[in-house]
C-alpha positions as CSV (number, residue, x, y, z in Angstrom):
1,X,18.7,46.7,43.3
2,X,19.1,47.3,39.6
3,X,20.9,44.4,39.1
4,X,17.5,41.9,41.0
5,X,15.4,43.8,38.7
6,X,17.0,43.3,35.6
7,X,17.2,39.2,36.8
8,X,13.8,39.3,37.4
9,X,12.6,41.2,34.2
10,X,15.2,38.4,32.0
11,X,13.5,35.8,33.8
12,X,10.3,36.7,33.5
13,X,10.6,37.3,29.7
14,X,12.1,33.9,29.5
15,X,8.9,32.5,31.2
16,X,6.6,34.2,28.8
17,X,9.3,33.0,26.0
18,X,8.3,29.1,27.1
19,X,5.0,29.7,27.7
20,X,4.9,31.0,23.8
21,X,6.7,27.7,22.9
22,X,4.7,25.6,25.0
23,X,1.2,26.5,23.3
24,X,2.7,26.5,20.5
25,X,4.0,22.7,20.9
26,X,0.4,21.9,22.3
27,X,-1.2,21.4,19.1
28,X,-0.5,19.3,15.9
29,X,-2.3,21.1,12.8
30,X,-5.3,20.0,11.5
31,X,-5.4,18.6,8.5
32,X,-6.6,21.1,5.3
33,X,-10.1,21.0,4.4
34,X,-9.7,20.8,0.7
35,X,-13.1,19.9,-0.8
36,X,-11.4,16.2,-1.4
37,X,-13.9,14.3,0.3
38,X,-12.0,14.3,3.6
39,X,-13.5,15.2,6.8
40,X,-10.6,16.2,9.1
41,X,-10.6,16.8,12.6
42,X,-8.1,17.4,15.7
43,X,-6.4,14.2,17.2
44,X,-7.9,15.1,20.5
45,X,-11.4,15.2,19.2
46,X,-10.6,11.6,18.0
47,X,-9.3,9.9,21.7
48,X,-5.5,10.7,20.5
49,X,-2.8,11.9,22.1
50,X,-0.7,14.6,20.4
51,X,2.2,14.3,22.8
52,X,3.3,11.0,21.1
53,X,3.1,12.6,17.7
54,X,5.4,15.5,19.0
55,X,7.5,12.6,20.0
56,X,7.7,11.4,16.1
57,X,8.4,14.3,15.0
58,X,11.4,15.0,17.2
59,X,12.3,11.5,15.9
60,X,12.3,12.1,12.9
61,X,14.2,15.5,13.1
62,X,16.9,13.1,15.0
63,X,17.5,10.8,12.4
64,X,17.3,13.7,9.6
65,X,17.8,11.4,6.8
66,X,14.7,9.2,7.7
67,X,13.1,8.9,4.0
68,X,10.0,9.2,5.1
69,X,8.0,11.0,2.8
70,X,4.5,11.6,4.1
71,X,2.4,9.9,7.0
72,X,-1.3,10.3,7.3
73,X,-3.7,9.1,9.9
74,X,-7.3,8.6,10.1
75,X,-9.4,7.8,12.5
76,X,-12.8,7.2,13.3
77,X,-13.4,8.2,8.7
78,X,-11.8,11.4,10.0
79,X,-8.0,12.9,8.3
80,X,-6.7,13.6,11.8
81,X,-3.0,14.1,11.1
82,X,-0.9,14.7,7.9
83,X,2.7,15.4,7.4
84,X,5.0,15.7,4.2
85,X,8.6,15.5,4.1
86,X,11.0,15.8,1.1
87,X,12.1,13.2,-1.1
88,X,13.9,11.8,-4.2
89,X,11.4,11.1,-6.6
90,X,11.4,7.2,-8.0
91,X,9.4,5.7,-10.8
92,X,10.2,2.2,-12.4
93,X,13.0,1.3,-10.4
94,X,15.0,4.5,-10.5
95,X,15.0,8.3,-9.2
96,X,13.2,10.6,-11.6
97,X,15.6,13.5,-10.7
98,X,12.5,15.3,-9.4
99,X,12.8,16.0,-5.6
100,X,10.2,16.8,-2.9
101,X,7.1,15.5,-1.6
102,X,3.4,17.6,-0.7
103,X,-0.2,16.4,-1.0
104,X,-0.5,17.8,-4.1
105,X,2.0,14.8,-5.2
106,X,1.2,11.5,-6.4
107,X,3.9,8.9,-5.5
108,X,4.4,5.5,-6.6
109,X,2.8,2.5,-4.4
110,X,5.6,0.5,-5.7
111,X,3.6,-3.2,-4.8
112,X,1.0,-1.7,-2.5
113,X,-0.7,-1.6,-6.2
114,X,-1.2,-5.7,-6.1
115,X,-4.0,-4.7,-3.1
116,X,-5.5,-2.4,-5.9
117,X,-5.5,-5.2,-8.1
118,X,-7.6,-7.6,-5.5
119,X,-10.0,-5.1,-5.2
120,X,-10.6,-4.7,-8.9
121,X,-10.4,-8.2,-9.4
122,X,-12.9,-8.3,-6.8
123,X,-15.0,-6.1,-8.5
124,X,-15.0,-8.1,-11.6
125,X,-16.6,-11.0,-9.6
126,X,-19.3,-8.7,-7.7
127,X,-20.2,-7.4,-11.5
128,X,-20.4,-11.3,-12.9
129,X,-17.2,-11.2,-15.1
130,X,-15.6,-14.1,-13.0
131,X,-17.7,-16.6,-12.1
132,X,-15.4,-18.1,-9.2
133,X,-11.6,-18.4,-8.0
134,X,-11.7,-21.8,-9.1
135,X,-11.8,-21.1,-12.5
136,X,-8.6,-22.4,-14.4
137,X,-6.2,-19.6,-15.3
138,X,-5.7,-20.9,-18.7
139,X,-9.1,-21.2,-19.9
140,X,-9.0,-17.4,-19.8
141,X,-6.2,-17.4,-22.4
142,X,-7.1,-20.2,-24.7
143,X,-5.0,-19.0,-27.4
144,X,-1.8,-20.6,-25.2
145,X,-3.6,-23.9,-24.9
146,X,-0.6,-25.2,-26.4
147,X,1.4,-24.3,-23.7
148,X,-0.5,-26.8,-21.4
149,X,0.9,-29.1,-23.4
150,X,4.3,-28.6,-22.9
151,X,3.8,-28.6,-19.2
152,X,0.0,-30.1,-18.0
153,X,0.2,-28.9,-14.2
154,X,-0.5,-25.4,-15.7
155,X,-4.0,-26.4,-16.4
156,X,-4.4,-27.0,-12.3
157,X,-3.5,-23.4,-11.6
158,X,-6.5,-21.2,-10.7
159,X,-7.1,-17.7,-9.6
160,X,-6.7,-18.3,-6.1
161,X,-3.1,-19.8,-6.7
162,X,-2.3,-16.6,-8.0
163,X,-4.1,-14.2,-5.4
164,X,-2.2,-15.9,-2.7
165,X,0.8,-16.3,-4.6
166,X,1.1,-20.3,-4.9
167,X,0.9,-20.5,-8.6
168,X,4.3,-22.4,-8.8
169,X,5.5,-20.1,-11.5
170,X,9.5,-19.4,-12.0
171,X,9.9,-15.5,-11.5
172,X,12.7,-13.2,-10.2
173,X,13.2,-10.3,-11.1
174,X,15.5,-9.1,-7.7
175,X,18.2,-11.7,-8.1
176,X,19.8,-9.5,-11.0
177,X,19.3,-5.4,-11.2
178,X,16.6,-3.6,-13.5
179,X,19.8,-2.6,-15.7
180,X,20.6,-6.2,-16.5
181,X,18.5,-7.6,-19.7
182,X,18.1,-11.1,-18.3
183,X,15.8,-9.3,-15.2
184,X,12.4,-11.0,-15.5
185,X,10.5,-7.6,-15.1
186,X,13.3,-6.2,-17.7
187,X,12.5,-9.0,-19.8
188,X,8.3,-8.6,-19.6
189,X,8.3,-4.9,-20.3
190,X,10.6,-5.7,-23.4
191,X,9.2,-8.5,-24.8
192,X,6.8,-8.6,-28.0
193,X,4.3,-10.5,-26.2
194,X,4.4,-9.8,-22.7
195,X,1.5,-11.7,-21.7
196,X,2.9,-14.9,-23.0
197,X,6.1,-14.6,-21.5
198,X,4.5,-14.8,-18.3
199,X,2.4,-17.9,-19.0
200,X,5.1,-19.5,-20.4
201,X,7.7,-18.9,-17.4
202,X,8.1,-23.1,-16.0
203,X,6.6,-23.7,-13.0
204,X,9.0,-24.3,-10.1
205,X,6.4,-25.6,-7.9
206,X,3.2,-28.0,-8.1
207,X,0.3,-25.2,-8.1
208,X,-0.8,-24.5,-5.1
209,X,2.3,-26.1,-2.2
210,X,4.4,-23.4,-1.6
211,X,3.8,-19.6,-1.2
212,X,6.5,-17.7,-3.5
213,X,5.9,-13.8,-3.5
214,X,6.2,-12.8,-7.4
215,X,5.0,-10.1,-9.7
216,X,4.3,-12.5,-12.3
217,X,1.2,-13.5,-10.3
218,X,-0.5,-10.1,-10.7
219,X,0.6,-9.1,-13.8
220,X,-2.0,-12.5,-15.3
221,X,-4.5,-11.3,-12.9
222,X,-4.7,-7.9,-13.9
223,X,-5.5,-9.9,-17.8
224,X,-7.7,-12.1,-16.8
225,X,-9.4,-8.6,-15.2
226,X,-8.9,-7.0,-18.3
227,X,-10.0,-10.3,-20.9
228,X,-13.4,-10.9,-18.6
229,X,-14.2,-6.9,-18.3
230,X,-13.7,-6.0,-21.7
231,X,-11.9,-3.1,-20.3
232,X,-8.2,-1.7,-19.5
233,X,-7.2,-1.8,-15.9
234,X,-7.0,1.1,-15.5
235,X,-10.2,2.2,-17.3
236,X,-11.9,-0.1,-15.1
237,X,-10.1,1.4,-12.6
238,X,-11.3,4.6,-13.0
239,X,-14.8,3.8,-13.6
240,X,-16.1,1.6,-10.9
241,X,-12.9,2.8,-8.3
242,X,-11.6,5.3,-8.5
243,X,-14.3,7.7,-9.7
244,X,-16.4,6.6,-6.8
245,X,-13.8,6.7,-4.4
246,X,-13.6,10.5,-5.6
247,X,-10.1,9.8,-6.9
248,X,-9.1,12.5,-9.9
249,X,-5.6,12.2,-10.3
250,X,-3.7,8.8,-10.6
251,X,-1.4,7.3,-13.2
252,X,-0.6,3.6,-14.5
253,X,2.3,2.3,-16.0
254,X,1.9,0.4,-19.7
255,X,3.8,-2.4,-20.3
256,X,2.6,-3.1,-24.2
257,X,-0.4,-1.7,-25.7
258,X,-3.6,-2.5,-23.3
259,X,-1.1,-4.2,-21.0
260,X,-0.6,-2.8,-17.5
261,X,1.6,-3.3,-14.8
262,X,-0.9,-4.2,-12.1
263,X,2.3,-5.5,-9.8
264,X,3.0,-2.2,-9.3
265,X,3.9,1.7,-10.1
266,X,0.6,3.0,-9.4
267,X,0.7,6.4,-8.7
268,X,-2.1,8.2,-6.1
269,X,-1.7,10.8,-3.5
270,X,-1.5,10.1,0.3
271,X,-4.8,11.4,0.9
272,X,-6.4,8.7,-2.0
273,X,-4.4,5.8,-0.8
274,X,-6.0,6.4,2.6
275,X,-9.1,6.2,0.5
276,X,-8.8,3.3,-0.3
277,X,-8.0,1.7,2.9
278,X,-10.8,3.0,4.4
279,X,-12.8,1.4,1.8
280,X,-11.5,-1.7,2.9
281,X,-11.8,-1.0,6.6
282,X,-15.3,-0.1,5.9
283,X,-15.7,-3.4,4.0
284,X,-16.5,-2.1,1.2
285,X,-18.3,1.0,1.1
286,X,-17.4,4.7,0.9
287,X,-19.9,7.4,2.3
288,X,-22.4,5.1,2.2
289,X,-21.9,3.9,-1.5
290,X,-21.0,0.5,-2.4
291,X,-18.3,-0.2,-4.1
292,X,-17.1,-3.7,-3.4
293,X,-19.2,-6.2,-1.8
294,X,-18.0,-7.0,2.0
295,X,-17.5,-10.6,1.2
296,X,-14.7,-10.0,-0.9
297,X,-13.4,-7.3,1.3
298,X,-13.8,-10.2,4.2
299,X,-12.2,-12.8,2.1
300,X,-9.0,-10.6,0.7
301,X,-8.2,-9.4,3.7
302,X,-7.8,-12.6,6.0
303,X,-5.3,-14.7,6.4
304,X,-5.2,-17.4,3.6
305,X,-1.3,-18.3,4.8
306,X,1.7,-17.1,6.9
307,X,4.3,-16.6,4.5
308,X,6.8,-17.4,7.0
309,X,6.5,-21.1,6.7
310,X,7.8,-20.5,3.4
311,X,11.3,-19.3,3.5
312,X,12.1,-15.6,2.7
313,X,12.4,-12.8,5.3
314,X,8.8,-11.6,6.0
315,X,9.4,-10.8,9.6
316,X,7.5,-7.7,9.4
317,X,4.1,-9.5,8.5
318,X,2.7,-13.1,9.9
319,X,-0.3,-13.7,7.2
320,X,-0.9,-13.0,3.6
321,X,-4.6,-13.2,2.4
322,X,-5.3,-11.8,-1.6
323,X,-2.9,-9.5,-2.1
324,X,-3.2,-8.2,1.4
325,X,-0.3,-8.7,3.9
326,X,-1.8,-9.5,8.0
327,X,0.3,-8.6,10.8
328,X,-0.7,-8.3,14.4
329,X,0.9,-5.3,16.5
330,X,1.4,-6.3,20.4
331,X,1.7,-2.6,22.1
332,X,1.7,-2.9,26.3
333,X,-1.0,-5.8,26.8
334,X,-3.2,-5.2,23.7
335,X,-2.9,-7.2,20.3
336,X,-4.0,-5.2,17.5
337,X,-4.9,-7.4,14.3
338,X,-4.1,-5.5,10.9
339,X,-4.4,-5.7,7.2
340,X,-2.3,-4.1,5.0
341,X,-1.2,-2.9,0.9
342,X,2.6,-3.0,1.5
343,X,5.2,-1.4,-1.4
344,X,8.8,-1.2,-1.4
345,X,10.3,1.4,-0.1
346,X,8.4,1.9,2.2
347,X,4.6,2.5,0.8
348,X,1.8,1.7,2.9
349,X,-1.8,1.5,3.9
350,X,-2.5,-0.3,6.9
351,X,-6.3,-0.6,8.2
352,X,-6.4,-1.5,12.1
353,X,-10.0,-2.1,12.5
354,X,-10.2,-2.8,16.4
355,X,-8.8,0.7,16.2
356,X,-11.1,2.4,13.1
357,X,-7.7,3.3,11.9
358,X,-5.8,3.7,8.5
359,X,-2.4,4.8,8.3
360,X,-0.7,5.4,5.4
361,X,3.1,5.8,4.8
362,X,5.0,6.5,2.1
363,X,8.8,6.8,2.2
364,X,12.4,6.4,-0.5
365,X,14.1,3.2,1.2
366,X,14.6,1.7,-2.2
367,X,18.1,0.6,-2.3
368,X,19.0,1.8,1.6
369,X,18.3,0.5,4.3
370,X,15.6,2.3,6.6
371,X,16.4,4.6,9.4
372,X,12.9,4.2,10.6
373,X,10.6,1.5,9.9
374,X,7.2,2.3,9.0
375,X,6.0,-0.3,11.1
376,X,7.9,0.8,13.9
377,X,6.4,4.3,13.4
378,X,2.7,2.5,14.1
379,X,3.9,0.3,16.9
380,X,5.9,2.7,18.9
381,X,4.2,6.2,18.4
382,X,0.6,5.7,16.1
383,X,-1.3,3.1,18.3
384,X,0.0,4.5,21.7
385,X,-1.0,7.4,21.1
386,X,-4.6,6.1,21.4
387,X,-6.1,7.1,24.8
């Protein structure tokens, strides 16, 4: 008799021991409220279901190594889930030595910054700085002219060739490492004239016929921003972006003097980078403020070309507008359009506006390959887990 009480005592202990566990599993945190600007709410409030967040996580607790540094979701202009993870820190091609990863952080965007650079450019044009895409990239920088010279196609390229990354121009700075001096990016931060090394790189291509993704392309964009403005990028940045966006904390890597690197290494925190991809999904505006007009939100984000008719491995995207990648997600019978800022290693903001969704990822796959693709996080776990 003893012994059939004592079972029954163990077993009922055990069944208040799950029950413990079970509430406990039955809710995902809600995100701080910090004073940042964010309102946050529950997932279920916002027609989400936690159980395939839970299912994420046990993923990622699999895998252990995943490099996944922080994942953030909003939904419906609410911060509904937010989780860090830690990290190797990485600035300018190689680790800092500095290790974990919190929302207090800011971590590079890597080339998620080119999007940054759109939407500045954009700016520019909404504020009467740039009268029009069309214009002629070399009439900005008249004191090459003689460059045109040497090589008269140049005068043909315009802005949008190097939005959409058609400018023709020779780049590569992947072929050899960031150690080796002949590495174009190597070779741009270290030359005496940075700006005219990139105008006078030879153009491989007739402006304009094929799509080649290079970070010379930005780098003359973010000049011509800064020539027309008046203004350093990241002043401008600051002013009529960042500020408004409610932004306080970001940093921008110099190349030379007033010269930035608007390709990339552009450091926010998670929560501002989903700031700014709700700007975008918004088209445009942030708590009712306007900060870029919706027809160049429209225009950056739509598909000017699918870089896959171009050679190159983009099989995790199928358009490219302004410095916005597209990509369509196909979960059960649904097609969900996207457009997104996309960074190596892993660095993301993806805006999914049949959804009223931006995710942002940020993760260390620099020179390994990834456990867990971003991408796959959103197609497998994120959008089914919309009711």
């Amino acid at each position: 008799m003893m012994k059939i009480l004592g079972l029954l005592v163990a077993l009922w202990l055990l069944l208040i021991s799950l029950g413990c566990n079970s509430s406990k599993k039955n809710a995902i945190p809600i995100p701080d409220a910090v004073g940042d600007g964010w309102d946050v709410a529950s997932l279920d409030s916002v027609g989400m279901d936690e159980g395939k967040f839970f299912n994420l996580l046990d993923r990622l607790e699999r895998i252990g190594d995943h490099r996944i540094h922080a994942i953030l979701v909003v939904r419906d202009e609410k911060l509904v889930f937010e989780r860090y993870f830690p990290g190797r820190k990485f600035n300018l091609g190689q680790y800092t030595g500095g290790t974990g990863y919190d929302r207090n952080d800011l971590h590079v965007l890597c080339s998620a910054t080119k999007s940054v650079t759109s939407a500045l450019l954009g700016i520019a044009i909404d504020q009467g700085h740039i009268s029009s895409l069309e214009q002629k990239v070399y009439d900005f920088f008249p004191e090459y002219a003689d460059l045109l010279t040497q090589a008269p196609a140049k005068g043909k390229m315009t802005i949008q060739h190097l939005l959409t990354m058609t400018s023709g121009l020779t780049y590569d700075d992947e072929t050899l490492p960031y150690t080796d001096p002949n590495n174009d990016m190597v070779r741009f931060f270290t030359s005496s004239d940075p700006l005219g090394f990139l105008l006078a790189k030879p153009l491989h291509f007739e402006p304009g016929a094929v799509f080649e993704y290079a970070n010379c392309n930005t780098n003359i964009l973010g000049e011509i921003i800064r020539k027309s403005a008046r203004q350093r990028v990241d002043e401008f940045a600051k002013e009529h972006l960042f500020d408004p966006l409610g932004i306080l904390e970001h940093q921008w890597q110099t190349v030379r003097g007033d010269i930035l690197l608007c390709s990339g290494d552009l450091h926010l925190k998670p929560r501002d980078m989903a700031k700014f991809g709700l700007l975008f999904l918004n088209r445009g505006e942030w708590k009712g403020t306007r900060i870029v007009s919706s027809a160049w939100c429209d225009a950056s984000t739509a598909t000017f070309l699918n870089p896959n008719q171009y050679g190159g491995n983009y099989s995790w995207a199928d358009g490219y507008g302004y410095q916005w990648w597209q990509k369509t997600y196909a979960v059960g019978s649904r097609r969900h359009p996207s457009f997104f800022a996309a960074g190596w290693g892993g660095q993301n903001i993806i805006a999914i506006p049949d959804l009223d969704m931006v995710i942002v990822t940020t993760a260390g796959n620099w020179y390994d390959p990834e456990p867990i693709s971003p991408f796959e996080i959103v197609s497998d776990y994120i959008i089914p887990a919309v009711k």
